[in-house]
C-alpha positions, 0 to 999 in steps of 0.5 A: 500500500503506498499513499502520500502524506505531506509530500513523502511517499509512505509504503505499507504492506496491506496486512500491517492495515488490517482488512478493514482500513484497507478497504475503506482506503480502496474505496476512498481512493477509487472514488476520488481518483478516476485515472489510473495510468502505467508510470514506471516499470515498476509503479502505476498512476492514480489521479483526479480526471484531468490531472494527466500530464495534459494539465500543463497544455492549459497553463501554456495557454492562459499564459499566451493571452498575457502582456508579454506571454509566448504563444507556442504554435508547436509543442513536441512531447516524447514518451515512452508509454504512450499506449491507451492506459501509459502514463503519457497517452494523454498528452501524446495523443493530444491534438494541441501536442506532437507526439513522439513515442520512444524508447530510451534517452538514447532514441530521444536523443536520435528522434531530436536530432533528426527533427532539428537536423543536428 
C-alpha cells in the first residue's frame, strides 16, 4: 500500500492495515481518483480526471493571452508509454501536442536530432 502524506511517499504492506482500513482506503481512493495510468516499470498512476500530464497544455495557454506571454504554435512531447492506459497517452495523443513515442534517452536523443537536423 503506498499513499502520500505531506509530500513523502509512505509504503505499507496491506496486512500491517488490517482488512478493514484497507478497504475503506480502496474505496476512498477509487472514488476520488478516476485515472489510473502505467508510470514506471515498476509503479502505476492514480489521479483526479484531468490531472494527466495534459494539465500543463492549459497553463501554456492562459499564459499566451498575457502582456508579454509566448504563444507556442508547436509543442513536441516524447514518451515512452504512450499506449491507451501509459502514463503519457494523454498528452501524446493530444491534438494541441506532437507526439513522439520512444524508447530510451538514447532514441530521444536520435528522434531530436533528426527533427532539428543536428
Amino acid at each position: 500500500m503506498m499513499r502520500r502524506r505531506g509530500g513523502v511517499v509512505e509504503t505499507r504492506g496491506l496486512r500491517e492495515l488490517g482488512k478493514g482500513r484497507e478497504i475503506e482506503t480502496w474505496r476512498t481512493l477509487l472514488t476520488q481518483a478516476n485515472r489510473f495510468s502505467i508510470g514506471g516499470q515498476i509503479s502505476f498512476d492514480v489521479f483526479p480526471n484531468g490531472w494527466d500530464k495534459t494539465y500543463c497544455l492549459g497553463h501554456l495557454e492562459a499564459d499566451a493571452k498575457r502582456p508579454g506571454g509566448i504563444p507556442y504554435t508547436t509543442i513536441h512531447f516524447f514518451g515512452d508509454k504512450t499506449f491507451v492506459g501509459g502514463n503519457d497517452y494523454e498528452i501524446y495523443s493530444d491534438p494541441r501536442t506532437v507526439g513522439h513515442s520512444v524508447k530510451d534517452p538514447d532514441e530521444t536523443s536520435a528522434e531530436l536530432k533528426k527533427l532539428f537536423d543536428l
